[in-house]
C-alpha positions in Angstrom: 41.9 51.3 65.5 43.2 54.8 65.5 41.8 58.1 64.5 42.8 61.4 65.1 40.3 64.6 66.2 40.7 67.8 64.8 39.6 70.8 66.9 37.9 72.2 63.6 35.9 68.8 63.8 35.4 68.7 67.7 33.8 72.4 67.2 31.6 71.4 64.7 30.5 68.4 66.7 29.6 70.5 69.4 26.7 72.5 68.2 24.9 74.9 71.1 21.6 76.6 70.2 20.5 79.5 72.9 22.5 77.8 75.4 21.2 73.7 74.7 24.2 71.4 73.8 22.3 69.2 71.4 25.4 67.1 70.6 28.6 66.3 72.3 31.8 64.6 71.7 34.3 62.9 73.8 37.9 64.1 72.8 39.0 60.2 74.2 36.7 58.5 71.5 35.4 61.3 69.2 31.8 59.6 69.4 28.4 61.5 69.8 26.5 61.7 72.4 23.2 62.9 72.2 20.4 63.4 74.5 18.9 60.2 74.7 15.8 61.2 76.0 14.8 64.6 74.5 14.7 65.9 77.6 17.0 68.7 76.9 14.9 70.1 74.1 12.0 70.0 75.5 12.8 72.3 78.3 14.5 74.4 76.0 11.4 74.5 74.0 9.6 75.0 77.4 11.7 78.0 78.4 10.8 79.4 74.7 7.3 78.8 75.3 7.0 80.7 78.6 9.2 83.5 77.8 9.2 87.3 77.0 10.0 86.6 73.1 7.8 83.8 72.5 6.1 85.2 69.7 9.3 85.8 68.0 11.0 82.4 69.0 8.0 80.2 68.7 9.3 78.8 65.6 12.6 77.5 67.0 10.7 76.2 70.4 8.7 73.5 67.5 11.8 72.6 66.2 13.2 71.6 69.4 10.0 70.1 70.8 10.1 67.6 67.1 13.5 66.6 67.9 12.7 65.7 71.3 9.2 64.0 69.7 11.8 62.3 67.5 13.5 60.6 70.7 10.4 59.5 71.9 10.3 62.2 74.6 6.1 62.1 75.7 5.9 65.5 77.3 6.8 67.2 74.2 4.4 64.9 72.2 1.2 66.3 74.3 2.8 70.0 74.4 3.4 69.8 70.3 -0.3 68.3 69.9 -1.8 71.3 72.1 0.1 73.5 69.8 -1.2 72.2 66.7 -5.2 71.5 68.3 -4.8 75.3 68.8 -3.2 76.5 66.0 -0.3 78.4 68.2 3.5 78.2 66.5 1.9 77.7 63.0 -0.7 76.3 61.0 -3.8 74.3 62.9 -4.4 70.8 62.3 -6.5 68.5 63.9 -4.9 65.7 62.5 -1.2 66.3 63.7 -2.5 66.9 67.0 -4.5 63.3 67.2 -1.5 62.1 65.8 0.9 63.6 68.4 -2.1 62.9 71.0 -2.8 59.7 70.8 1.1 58.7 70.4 1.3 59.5 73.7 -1.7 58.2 75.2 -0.3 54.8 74.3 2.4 55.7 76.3 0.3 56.4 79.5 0.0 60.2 79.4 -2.9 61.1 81.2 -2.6 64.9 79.9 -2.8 63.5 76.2 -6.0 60.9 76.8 -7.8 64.5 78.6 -6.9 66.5 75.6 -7.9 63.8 72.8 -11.2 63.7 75.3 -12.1 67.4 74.3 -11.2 67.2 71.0 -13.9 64.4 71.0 -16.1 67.1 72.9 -15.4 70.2 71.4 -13.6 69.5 67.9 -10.3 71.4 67.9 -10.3 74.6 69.6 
């Protein structure tokens, strides 16, 4: 089997958002590698959310905290619930966080199970 690799292809493979390399490419096999575990995003996302331009990033730091969601990555799960239970990063809803919330309490997050707790409690704050 041969193929060849153009460098237009190899740069558009390569895709870097605020410093994250989301996908990669060997130049031996030309096949993508991704981060498996969503890791990356999520402390992108992390770094967003604790920065001096949050407000103005907050958008982007969701984005990158669903594609990390999307690879099964618990952490961002719980931190994606909490923004929705508050309403921080766009529009409240109760429901996306239970959703988010409980998804990761099946996976053993104790952080999640508290959280779900005090919506129980409190209702959404």
């Amino acid at each position: 089997m041969e193929f060849s690799v153009t460098k237009s292809a190899l740069l558009n493979e390569l895709t870097t958002t605020q410093g994250v390399v989301e996908r990669k490419t060997t130049a031996k096999t030309g096949a993508l590698v991704d981060s498996e575990t969503g890791q990356e995003e999520f402390d992108a996302a992390r770094e967003i959310l604790r920065g001096k331009n949050r407000a103005q990033e907050l958008s982007r730091a969701v984005e990158l905290l669903w594609s990390s969601v999307k690879k099964g990555n618990v952490p961002a799960e719980v931190t994606l619930g909490d923004l929705y239970r508050r309403g921080d990063g766009g529009e409240k809803s109760c429901d996306q966080a239970r959703v988010l919330l409980v998804a990761a309490s099946k996976k053993g997050s104790a952080d999640a199970r508290h959280q779900l707790e005090q919506i129980a409690e409190q209702g959404c704050a």
